[in-house]
C-alpha positions in Angstrom: -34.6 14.4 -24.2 -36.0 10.6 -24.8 -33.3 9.3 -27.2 -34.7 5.9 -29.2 -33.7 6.7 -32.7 -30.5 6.3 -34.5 -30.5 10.5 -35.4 -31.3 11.3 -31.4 -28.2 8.7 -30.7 -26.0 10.7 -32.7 -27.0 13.4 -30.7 -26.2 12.6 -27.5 -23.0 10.8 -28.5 -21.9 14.6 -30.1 -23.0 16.3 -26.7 -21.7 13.5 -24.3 -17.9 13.6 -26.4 -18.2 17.6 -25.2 -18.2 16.8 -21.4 -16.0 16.6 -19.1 -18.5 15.2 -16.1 -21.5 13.0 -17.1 -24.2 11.7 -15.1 -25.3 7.9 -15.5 -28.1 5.7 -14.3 -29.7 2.5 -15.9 -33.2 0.7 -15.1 -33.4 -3.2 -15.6 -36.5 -5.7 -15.2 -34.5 -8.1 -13.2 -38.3 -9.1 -11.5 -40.2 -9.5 -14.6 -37.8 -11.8 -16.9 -35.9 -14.8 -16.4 -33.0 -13.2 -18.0 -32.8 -9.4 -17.4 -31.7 -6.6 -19.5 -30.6 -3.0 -19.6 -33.7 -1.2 -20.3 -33.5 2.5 -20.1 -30.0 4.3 -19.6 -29.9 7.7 -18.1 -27.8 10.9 -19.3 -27.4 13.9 -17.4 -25.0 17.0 -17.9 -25.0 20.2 -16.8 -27.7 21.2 -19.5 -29.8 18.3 -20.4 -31.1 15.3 -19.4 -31.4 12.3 -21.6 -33.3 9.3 -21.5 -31.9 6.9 -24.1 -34.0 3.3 -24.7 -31.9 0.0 -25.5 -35.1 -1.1 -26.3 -35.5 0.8 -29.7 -33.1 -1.3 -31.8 -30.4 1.6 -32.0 -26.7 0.5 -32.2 -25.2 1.8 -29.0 -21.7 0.0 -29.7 -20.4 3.9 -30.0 -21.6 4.7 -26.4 -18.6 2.6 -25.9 -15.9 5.1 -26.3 -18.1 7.5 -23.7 -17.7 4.9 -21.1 -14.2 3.9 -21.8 -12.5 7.6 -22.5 -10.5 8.5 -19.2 -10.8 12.2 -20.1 -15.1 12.1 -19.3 -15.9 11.2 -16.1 -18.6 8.9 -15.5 -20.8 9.8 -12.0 -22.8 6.8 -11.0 -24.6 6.4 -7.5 -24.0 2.6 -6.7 -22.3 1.9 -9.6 -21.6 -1.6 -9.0 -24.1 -3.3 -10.6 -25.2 -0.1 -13.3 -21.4 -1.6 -14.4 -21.8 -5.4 -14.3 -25.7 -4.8 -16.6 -23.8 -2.4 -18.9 -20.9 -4.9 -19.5 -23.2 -7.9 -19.5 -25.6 -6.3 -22.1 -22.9 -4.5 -24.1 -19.6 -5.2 -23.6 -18.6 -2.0 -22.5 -15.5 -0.9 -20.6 -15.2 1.6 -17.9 -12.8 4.4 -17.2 -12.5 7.6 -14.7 -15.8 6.9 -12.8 -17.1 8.9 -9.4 -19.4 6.7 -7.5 -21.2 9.0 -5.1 -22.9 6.3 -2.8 -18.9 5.3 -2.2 -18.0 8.8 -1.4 -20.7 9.4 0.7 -19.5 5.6 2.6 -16.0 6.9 2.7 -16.7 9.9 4.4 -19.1 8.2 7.0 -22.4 9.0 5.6 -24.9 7.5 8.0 -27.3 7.1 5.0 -26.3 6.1 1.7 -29.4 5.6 -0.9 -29.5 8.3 -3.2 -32.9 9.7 -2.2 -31.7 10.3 1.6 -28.6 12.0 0.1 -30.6 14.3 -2.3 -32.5 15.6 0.7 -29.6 15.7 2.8 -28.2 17.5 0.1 -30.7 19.4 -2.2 -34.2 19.2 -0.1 -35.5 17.2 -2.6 -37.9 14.3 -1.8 -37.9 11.4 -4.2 -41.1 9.3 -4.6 -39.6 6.1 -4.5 -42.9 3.7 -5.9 -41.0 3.4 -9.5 -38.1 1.7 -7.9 -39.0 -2.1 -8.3 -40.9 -0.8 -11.8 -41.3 -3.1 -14.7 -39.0 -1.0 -16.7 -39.0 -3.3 -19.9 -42.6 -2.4 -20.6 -43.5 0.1 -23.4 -44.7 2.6 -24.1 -43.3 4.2 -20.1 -45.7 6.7 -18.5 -44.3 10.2 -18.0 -43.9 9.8 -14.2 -41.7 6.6 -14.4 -39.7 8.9 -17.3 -39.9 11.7 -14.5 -38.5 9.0 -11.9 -35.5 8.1 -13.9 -34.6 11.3 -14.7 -34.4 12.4 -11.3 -31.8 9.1 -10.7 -29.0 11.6 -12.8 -30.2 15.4 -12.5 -28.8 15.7 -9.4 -25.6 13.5 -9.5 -23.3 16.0 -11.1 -23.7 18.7 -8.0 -24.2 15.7 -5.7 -20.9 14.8 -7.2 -19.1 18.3 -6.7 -20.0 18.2 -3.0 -18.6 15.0 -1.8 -15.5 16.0 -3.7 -14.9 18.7 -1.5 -15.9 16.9 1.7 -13.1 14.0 0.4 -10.4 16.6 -0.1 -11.3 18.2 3.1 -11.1 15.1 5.0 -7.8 14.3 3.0 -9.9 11.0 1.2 -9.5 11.9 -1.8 -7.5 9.2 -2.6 -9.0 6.2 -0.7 -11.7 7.1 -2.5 -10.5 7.0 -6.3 -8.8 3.6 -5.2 -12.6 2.5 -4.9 -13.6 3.9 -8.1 -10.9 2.1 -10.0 -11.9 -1.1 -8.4 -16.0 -0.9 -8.8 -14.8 0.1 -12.9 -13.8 -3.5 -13.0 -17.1 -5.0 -11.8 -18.2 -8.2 -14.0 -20.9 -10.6 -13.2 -19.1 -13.6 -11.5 -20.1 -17.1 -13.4 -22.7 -18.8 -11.6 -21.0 -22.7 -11.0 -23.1 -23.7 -7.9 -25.5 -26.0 -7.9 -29.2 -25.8 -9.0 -30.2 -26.6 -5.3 -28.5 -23.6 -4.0 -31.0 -21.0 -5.6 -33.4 -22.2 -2.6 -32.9 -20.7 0.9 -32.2 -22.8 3.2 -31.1 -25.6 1.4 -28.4 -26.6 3.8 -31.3 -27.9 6.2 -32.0 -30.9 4.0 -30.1 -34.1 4.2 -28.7 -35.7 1.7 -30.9 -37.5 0.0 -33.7 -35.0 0.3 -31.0 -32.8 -1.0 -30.6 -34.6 -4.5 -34.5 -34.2 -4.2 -34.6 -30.4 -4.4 -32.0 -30.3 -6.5 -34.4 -31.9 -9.6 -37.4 -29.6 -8.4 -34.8 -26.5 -8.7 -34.3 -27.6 -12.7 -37.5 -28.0 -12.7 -38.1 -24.5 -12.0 -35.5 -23.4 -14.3 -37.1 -24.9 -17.0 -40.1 -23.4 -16.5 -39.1 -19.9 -15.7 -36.9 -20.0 -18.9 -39.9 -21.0 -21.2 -42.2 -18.9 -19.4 -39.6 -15.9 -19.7 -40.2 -15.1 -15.8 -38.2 -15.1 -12.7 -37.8 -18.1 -10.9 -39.5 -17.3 -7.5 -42.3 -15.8 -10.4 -42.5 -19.5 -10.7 -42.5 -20.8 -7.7 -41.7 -20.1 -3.9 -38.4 -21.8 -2.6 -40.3 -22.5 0.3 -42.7 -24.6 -1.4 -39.8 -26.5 -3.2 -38.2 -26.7 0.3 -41.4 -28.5 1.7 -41.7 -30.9 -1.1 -37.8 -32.1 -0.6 -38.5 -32.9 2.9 -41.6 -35.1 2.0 -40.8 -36.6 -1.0 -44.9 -36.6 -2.2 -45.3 -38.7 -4.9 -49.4 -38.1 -5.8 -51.3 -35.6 -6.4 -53.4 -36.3 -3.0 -49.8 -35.9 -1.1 -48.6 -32.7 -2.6 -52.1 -31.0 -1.7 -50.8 -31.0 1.7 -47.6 -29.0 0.8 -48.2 -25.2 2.6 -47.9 -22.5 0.1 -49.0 -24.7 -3.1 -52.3 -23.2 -4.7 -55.2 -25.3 -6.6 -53.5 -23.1 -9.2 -50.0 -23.9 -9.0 -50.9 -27.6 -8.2 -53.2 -27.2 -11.7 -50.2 -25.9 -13.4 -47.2 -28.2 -11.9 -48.6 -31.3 -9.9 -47.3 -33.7 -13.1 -44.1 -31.7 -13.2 -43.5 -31.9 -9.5 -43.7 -35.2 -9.4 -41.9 -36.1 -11.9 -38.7 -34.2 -10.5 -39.3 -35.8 -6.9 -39.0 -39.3 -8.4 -36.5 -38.3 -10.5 -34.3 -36.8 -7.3 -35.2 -40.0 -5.1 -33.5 -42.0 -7.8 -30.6 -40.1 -7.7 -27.6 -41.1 -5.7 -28.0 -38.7 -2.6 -25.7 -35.0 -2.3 -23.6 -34.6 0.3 -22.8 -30.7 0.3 -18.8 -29.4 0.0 -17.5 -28.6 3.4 -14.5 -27.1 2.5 -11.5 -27.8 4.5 -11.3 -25.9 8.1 -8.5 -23.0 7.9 -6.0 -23.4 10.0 -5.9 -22.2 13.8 -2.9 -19.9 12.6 -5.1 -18.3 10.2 -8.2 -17.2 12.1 -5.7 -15.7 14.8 -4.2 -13.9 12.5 -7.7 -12.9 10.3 -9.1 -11.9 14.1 -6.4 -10.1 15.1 -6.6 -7.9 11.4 -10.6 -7.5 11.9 -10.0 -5.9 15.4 -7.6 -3.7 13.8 -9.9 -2.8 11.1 -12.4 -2.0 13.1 -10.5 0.0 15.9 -9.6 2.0 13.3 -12.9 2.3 11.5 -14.3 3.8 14.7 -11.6 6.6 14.6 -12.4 7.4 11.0 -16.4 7.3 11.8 -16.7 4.6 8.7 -17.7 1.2 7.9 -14.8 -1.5 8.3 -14.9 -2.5 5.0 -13.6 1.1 3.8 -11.0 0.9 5.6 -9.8 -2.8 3.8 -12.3 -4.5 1.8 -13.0 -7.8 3.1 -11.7 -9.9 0.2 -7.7 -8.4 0.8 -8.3 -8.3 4.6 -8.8 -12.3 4.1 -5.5 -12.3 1.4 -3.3 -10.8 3.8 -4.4 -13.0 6.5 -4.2 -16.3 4.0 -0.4 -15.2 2.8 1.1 -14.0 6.2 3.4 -11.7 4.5 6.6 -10.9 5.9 7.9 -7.2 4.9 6.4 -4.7 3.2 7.3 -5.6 -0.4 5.1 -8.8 -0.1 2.5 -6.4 1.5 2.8 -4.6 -1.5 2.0 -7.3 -3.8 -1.1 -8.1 -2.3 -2.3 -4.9 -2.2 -1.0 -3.8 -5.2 -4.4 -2.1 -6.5 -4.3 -0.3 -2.8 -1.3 1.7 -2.9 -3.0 4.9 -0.7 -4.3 2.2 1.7 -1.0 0.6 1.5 0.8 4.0 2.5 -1.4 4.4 5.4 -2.2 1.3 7.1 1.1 -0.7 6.2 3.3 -0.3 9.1 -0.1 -1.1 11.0 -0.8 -4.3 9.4 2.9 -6.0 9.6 2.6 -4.9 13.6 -0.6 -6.6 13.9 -0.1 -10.1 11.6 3.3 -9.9 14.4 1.8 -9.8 17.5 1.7 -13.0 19.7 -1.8 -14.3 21.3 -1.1 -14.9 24.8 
C-alpha cells in the first residue's frame, strides 16, 4: 500500500498500533541535495507492506508514538543512520528496536548487507541498481517502489532467524545491549573546519591551508544556492590543486587538472576571488592535539590484544566484543575495581558480567 494521504496515514497508524513486530526502512537523496531528507519510509508486517511518502505534506508527528512505544518492536537492517534521518527530519524517539545487520555482526556473519543475508537466508536475489536512486524525485517508477519494498518484506522472518541463532549461541543479550545503544543515534554537530570537507587537506601547509579553506566556503555557498551536494559542485581534488598553486587568473587556473571549460565558465571569477581572499588570510596551522601519555597506549594496546584474542574465539569482529569508544574510556580512566568498571560501562552491563574480571587482569599486567 503507497500511503501519501492524510486518510491512508490513519490507516497504517491503526494497523501499525496492532503489531507487536514491525518492519522499517527509509530512502533519502543524500547525493542529489545539499541538505538531505527522508523521502520514502518503509512498513512491513506480517500482512502488508506499506510505502508511506514524507513528501506528500501529511502530518506524520503521530508516527511518533509507533517509534517510541516499547511494546512494538521496530526491525531495522543498519539502523544507524535510518535513526539519525528519522530524528533529524522528525524528531522522533526510539524504543525496543532489532537491528538485524547487528545480529548478524554479533553472531559472526561473514557478510552483512541485507541482500547477501536475504539469499543466505531466503534465496532471494536483490537487484541492487536503486540503491544510490534519486529517491526525492516524483512521481517513483513501480520498480524503485518494488525495490523499497523488498528493503522490509523480508526483515520480520529475517528477524525471527537471527533470534534463534542469538539465543542459541547464548547472545541474546550482547546483542539487545547494541540495540539500545544504536536507539540513541543522533547526528553529531559538525564544528570542524570548512577545509576539512576536502580529502587530503592535511597535505597542505599552512598558508595554502587558509587558501582552501575560502575555496571550501566557496563551495558551500554554491552548493547551498544551487540545492546540490558539494562534490556535485566541485571535486575536492580540484580545490586541493588550486590551494597548492594559489592561481590568481584565469590563464593560471586553466592549468588546474580536473577543471572543465565548463566549470572554469561557471567558477573562474569565484575561484579567484576565494584564492585571494585565503592568501590574505593569516595562515592555519592544524590542531595537533596533545600526545597521550606512554602509560596510556600501553594500557589501550594491552586491551586491543585482549579484544581481539577474544574476538577470534567468538569468530566476531573486535568491535562486538567492546566498541571502540569504551575500549578507549577504560584505557583513558585506568579504573581500579570493578565498581569504577561499572561506571564506565554502565550501558554494558552483559559485557560487563562477562569480560570484567578480564579487563581489570589486563589494565594490571606489567610490560616487561
Amino acid at each position: 500500500m503507497i500511503i501519501n494521504t492524510d486518510e491512508g496515514l490513519q490507516h497504517l497508524l491503526h494497523d501499525l498500533h496492532s503489531q507487536k513486530r514491525i518492519a522499517v526502512d527509509t530512502e533519502s537523496n543524500s547525493l542529489y541535495v545539499y541538505q538531505e531528507k527522508v523521502c520514502l519510509i518503509q512498513f512491513s508486517t506480517t500482512a502488508t507492506d506499506y510505502l508511506l511518502d514524507p513528501l506528500s505534506g501529511i502530518d506524520l508527528t503521530p508516527l511518533g508514538e509507533i517509534f517510541a512505544d516499547d511494546k512494538i518492536e521496530k526491525i531495522f537492517h543498519a539502523a544507524e543512520y535510518d535513526i539519525i534521518c528519522l530524528r533529524r527530519d522528525f524528531n522522533f524517539e526510539f524504543n525496543h528496536l532489532f537491528d538485524t545487520m547487528q545480529a548478524a555482526r554479533v553472531l559472526g556473519h561473514p557478510k552483512l548487507g541485507l541482500s547477501s543475508l536475504l539469499e543466505e537466508y531466503f534465496e532471494v536475489v536483490v537487484d541492487k541498481r536503486y540503491q544510490k536512486a534519486n529517491w526525492g524525485k516524483r512521481p517513483l517508477p513501480p520498480e524503485m517502489l518494488d525495490y523499497a519494498r523488498l528493503d522490509t518484506h523480508y526483515l520480520i522472518p529475517l528477524r525471527d532467524l537471527l533470534f534463534g541463532s542469538l539465543q542459541q549461541k547464548d547472545r541474546l543479550r550482547v546483542a539487545a545491549e547494541d540495540f539500545t545503544r544504536i536507539s540513541y543515534s543522533h547526528a553529531t554537530p559538525n564544528d570542524k573546519p570548512c577545509y576539512s570537507s576536502a580529502r587530503g587537506y592535511h597535505t597542505l601547509d599552512p598558508h595554502q591551508l587558509a587558501v582552501l579553506n575560502e575555496l571550501c566556503v566557496y563551495r558551500e555557498r554554491q552548493a547551498f544556492h544551487a540545492n546540490l551536494p558539494p562534490f556535485k559542485i566541485l571535486s575536492s581534488s580540484v580545490l586541493l590543486e588550486i590551494a597548492r598553486k594559489n592561481p590568481t587568473t584565469v590563464d593560471e587556473l586553466k592549468d588546474i587538472p580536473g577543471l572543465s571549460d565548463k566549470l572554469l565558465h561557471r567558477h573562474a571569477v569565484g575561484l579567484i576571488q576565494a584564492v585571494k581572499l585565503g592568501l590574505a588570510q593569516p595562515p592555519l596551522h592544524l590542531n595537533h592535539h596533545a600526545k597521550p601519555s606512554q602509560a596510556y597506549i600501553n594500557r589501550l594496546e594491552r586491551l586491543k590484544k585482549w579484544r581481539l584474542q577474544r574476538a577470534r574465539e567468538k569468530g566476531v569482529e573486535s568491535d562486538v566484543v567492546l566498541p571502540r569508544d569504551l575500549l578507549e574510556e577504560i584505557a583513558k580512566v585506568n579504573p581500579h575495581s570493578d565498581q569504577e568498571l561499572s561506571q564506565i560501562m554502565h550501558d554494558m552491563p552483559e559485557r560487563f558480567n562477562l569480560y570484567h574480571a578480564l579487563i581489570m587482569d589486563t589494565l594490571k599486567e606489567r610490560q616487561p
